[in-house]
C-alpha positions as CSV (number, residue, x, y, z in Angstrom):
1,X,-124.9,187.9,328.4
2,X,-122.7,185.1,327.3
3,X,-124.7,181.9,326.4
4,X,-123.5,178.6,327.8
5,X,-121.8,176.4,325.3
6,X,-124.2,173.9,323.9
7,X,-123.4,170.2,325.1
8,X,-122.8,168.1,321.8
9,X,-121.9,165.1,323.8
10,X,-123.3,161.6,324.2
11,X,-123.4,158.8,326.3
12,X,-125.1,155.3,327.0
13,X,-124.8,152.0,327.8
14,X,-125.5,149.2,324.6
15,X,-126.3,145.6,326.0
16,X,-124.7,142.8,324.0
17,X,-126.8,140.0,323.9
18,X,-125.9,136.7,322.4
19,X,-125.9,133.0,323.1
20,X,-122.7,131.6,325.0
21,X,-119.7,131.6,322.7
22,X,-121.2,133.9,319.9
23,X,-117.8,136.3,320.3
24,X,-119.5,139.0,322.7
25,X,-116.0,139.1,324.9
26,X,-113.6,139.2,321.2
27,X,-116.1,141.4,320.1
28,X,-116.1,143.7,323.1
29,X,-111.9,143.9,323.2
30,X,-111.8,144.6,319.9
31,X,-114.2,147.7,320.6
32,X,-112.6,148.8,323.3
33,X,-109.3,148.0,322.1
34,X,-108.3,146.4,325.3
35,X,-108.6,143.4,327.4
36,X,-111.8,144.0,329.2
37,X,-113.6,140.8,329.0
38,X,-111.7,137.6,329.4
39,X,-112.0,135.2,326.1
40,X,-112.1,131.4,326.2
41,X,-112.8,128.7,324.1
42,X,-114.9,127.3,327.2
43,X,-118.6,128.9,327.2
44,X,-120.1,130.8,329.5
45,X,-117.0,132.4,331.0
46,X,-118.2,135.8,331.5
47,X,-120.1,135.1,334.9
48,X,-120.7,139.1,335.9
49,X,-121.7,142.2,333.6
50,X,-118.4,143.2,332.1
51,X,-118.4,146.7,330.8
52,X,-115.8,148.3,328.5
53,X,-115.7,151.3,327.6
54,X,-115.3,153.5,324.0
55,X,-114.8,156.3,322.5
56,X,-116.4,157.1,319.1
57,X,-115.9,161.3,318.4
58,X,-117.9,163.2,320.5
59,X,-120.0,159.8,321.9
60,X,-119.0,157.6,324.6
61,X,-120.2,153.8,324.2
62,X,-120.2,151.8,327.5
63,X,-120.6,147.9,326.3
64,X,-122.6,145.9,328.7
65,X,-121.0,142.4,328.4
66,X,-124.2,140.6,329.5
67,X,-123.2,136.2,330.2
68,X,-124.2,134.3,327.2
69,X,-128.1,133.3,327.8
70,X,-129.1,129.6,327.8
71,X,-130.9,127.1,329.5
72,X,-130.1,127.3,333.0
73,X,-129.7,124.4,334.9
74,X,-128.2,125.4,338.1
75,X,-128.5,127.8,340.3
76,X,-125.3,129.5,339.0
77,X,-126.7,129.0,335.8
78,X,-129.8,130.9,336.2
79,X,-128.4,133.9,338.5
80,X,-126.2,134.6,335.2
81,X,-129.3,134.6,333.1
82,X,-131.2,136.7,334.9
83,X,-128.3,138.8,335.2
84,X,-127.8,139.1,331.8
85,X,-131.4,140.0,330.6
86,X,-131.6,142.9,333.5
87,X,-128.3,143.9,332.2
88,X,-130.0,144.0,328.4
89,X,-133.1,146.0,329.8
90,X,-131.2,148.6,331.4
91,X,-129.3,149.8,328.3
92,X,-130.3,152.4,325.9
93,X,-129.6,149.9,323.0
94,X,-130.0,146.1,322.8
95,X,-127.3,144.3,320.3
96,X,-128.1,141.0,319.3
97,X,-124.9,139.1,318.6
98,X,-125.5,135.8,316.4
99,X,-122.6,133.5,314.9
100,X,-123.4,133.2,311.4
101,X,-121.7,129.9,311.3
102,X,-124.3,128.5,313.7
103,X,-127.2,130.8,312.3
104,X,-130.3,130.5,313.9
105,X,-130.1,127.8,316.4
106,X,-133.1,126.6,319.4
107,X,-130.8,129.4,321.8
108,X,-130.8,132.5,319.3
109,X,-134.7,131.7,318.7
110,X,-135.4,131.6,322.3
111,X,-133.6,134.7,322.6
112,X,-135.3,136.1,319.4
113,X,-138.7,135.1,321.4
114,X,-137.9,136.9,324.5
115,X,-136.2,140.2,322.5
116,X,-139.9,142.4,321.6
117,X,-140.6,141.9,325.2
118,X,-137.7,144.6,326.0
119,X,-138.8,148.2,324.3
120,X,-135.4,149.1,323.4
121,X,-134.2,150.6,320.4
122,X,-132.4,147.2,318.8
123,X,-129.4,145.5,316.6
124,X,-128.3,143.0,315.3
125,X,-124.8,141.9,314.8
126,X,-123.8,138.9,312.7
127,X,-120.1,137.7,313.7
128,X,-118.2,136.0,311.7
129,X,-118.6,136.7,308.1
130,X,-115.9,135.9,306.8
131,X,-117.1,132.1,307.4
132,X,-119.9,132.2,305.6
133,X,-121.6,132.7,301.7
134,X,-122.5,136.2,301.4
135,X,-125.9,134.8,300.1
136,X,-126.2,132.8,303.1
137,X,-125.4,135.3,305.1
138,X,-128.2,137.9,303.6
139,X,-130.8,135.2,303.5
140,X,-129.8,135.0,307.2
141,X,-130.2,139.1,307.7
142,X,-133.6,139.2,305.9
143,X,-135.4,136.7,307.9
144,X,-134.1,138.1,311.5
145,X,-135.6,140.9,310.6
146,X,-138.8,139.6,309.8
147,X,-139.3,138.1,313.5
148,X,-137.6,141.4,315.2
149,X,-137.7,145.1,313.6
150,X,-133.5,145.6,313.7
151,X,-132.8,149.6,313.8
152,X,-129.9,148.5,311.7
153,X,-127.7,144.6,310.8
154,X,-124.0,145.4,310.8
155,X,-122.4,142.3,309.3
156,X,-118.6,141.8,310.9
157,X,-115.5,139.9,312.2
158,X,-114.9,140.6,316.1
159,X,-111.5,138.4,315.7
160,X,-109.9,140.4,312.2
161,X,-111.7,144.0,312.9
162,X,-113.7,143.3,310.1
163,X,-117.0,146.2,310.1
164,X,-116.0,147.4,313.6
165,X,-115.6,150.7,313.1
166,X,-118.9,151.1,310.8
167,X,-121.0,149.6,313.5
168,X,-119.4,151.8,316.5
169,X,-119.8,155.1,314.5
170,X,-123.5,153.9,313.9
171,X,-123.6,153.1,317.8
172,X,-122.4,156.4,318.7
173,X,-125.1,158.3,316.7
174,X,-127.7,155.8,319.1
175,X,-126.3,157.2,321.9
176,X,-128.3,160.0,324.3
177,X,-127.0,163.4,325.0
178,X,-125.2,164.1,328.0
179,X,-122.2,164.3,329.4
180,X,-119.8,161.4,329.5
181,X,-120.5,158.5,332.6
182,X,-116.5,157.4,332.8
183,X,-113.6,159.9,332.9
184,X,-111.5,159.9,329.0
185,X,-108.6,157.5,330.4
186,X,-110.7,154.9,332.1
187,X,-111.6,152.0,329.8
188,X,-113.2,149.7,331.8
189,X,-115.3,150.1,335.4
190,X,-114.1,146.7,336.4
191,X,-112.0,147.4,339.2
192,X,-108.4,145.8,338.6
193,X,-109.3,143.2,341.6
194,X,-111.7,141.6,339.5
195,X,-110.3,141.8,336.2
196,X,-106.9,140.1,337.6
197,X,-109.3,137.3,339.0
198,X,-110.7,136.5,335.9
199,X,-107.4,136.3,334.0
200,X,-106.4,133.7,336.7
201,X,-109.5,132.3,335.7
202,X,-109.0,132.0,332.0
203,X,-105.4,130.6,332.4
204,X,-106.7,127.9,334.6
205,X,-109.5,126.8,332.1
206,X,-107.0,127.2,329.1
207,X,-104.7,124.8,330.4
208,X,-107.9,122.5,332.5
209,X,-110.6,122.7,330.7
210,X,-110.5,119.0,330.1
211,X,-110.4,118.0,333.7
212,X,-111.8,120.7,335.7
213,X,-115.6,121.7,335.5
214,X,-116.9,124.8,336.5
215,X,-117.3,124.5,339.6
216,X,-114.2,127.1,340.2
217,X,-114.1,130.5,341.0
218,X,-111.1,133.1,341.7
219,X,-111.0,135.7,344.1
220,X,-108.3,138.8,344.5
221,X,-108.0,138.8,348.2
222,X,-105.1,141.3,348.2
223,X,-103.5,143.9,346.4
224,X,-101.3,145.8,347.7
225,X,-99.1,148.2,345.9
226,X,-95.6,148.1,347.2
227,X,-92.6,151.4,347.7
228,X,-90.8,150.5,344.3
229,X,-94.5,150.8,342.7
230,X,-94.9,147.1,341.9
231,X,-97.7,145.1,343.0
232,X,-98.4,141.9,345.5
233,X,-101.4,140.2,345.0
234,X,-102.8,136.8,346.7
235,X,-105.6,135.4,345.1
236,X,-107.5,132.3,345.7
237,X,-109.2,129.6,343.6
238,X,-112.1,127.5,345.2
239,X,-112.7,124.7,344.1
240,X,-115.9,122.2,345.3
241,X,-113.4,118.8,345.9
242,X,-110.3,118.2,347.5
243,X,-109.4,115.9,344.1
244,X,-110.3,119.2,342.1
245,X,-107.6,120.5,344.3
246,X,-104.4,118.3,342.9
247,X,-105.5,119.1,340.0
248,X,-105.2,122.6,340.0
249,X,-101.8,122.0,341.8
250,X,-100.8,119.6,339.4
251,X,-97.5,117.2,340.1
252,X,-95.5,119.0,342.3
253,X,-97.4,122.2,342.3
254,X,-96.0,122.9,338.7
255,X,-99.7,123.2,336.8
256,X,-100.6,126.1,339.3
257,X,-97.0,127.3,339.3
258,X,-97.5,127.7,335.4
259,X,-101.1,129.0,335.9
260,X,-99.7,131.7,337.6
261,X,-96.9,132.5,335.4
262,X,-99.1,133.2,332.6
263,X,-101.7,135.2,334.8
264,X,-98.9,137.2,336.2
265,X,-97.3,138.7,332.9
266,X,-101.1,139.0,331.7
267,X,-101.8,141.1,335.1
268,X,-98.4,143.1,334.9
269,X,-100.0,144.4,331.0
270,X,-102.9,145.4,332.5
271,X,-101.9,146.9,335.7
272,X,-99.0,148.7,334.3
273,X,-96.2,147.6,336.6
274,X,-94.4,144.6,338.1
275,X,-96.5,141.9,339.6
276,X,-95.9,139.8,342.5
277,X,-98.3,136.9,342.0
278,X,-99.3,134.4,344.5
279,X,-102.0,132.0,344.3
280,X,-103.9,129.5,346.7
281,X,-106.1,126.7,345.8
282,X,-108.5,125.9,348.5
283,X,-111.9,123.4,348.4
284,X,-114.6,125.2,349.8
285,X,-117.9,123.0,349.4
286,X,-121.1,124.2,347.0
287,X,-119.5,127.1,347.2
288,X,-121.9,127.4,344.5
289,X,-124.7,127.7,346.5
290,X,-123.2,130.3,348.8
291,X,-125.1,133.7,348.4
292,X,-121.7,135.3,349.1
293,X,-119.7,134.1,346.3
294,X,-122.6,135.5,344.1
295,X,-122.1,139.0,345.6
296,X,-118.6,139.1,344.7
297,X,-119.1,138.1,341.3
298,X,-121.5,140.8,340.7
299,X,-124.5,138.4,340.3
300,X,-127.9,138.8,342.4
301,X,-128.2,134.5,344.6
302,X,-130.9,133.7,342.7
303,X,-133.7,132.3,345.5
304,X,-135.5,128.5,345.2
């Protein structure tokens, strides 16, 4: 009798933890090697658990992009935190994402405090080396590990690659055997829909973030692929105030004319054919306090 082939493979899901605007979404498309996680200079962007997905030999690595924790204020605020430490207890391993730059700040202790409370196998990651003395920057390693026992400190760049590859072979070894959670081709779970709303999303805050708060949220309320194969999509931004409103439109309608230019050849990348954009701007009041808006983001309405 023939024996059944031994399963060699892996599979599991590593939570990256980190305080807002550590490099968790740079670090995460540079992983992946694709734009799964939308980057911006504004924290706190990544409002729902983001996961992309890699490949390392024989192991696949599903990357929890968990929203950066901090002191949560409103109710937004806190559904994102809570969010984000379920998404980090849930995962097979727990990397801790610091910027060296900033090293160990009143949010990466408070995280630090919180982090032996979760009994997951745990690393840590310090981004941005290249910013930093090396002594510094060992100093740094030596007394992290003090407060928390780290299964192993990769030191990298997420923006120049720097120590990627070390750290995802090392992840992959972490990983449980089993057969593989996403089929080979798919790198990321988030459906297109979503991923198209948070490019909208980024565009606006890249060319608002001085004016508009945010109070704003994007949602893909159509996508319909068309005969020739190219794709219409209607999205909608809310915003909480009718002045919010013109301001998204800008003069004329030519700020949300070049929002959606840049949103459009961003989508047409990702979707892999021609996109047919078209974008409203609607004021839908504390529509941050509507359960509804949370479900679509992926977030549990935090009660109270």
């Amino acid at each position: 009798m023939e024996q059944p082939e031994q399963t060699t493979t892996k599979a599991g899901f590593v939570a990256l933890i980190g305080a807002p605007n550590a490099g968790k979404s740079t670090l995460l498309n540079s992983l992946v090697g694709s734009k799964v996680s939308i980057v911006s200079r504004k924290v706190q962007t990544t409002r729902a658990l983001v996961r992309g997905i890699a490949i390392e030999g024989e192991a696949q690595i599903v990357f929890v992009d968990t929203p950066g924790i901090f002191k949560p204020k409103r109710r937004l605020d806190r559904a994102m935190v809570t969010s984000a430490w379920g998404g980090a207890g849930d995962a097979d391993v727990i990397a801790l994402l610091l910027d060296v730059r900033k090293g160990i700040d009143e949010e990466a202790e408070a995280i630090l405090a919180k982090l032996p409370e979760l009994k997951r196998p745990k690393v840590l990651i310090l981004n941005k080396i290249d910013l930093i003395e090396r002594s510094k920057l060992l100093e740094m390693a030596a007394k992290l590990n003090e407060q928390v026992p780290f299964a192993h400190t990769f030191m990298i760049s997420a923006l120049k690659g720097d120590g990627i590859e070390t750290m995802k072979r090392q992840l992959a070894q972490m990983m449980p055997e089993g057969p593989w959670l996403y089929p080979e081709d798919q790198i990321s779970d988030a459906p297109l829909r979503m991923l198209a709303a948070e490019i909208t999303r980024e565009k606006i805050y890249e060319r608002l973030h001085e004016e508009l708060p945010y109070q704003s949220t994007v949602e893909t309320d159509q996508w319909q692929v068309r005969p020739d194969g190219s794709v219409r999509i209607e999205q909608t931004v809310f915003v909480e105030r009718d002045s919010q409103r013109k301001i998204v439109l800008g003069k004329g309608g030519q700020t949300i004319k070049a929002i959606g230019q840049a949103a459009r050849k961003e989508i047409a990348e990702i979707a892999e054919s021609p996109v047919h954009l078209f974008i409203f701007v609607k004021v839908r009041e504390n529509w941050s306090d509507d359960p509804e808006r949370y479900r679509e983001m992926g977030l549990e309405f935090p009660r109270g």
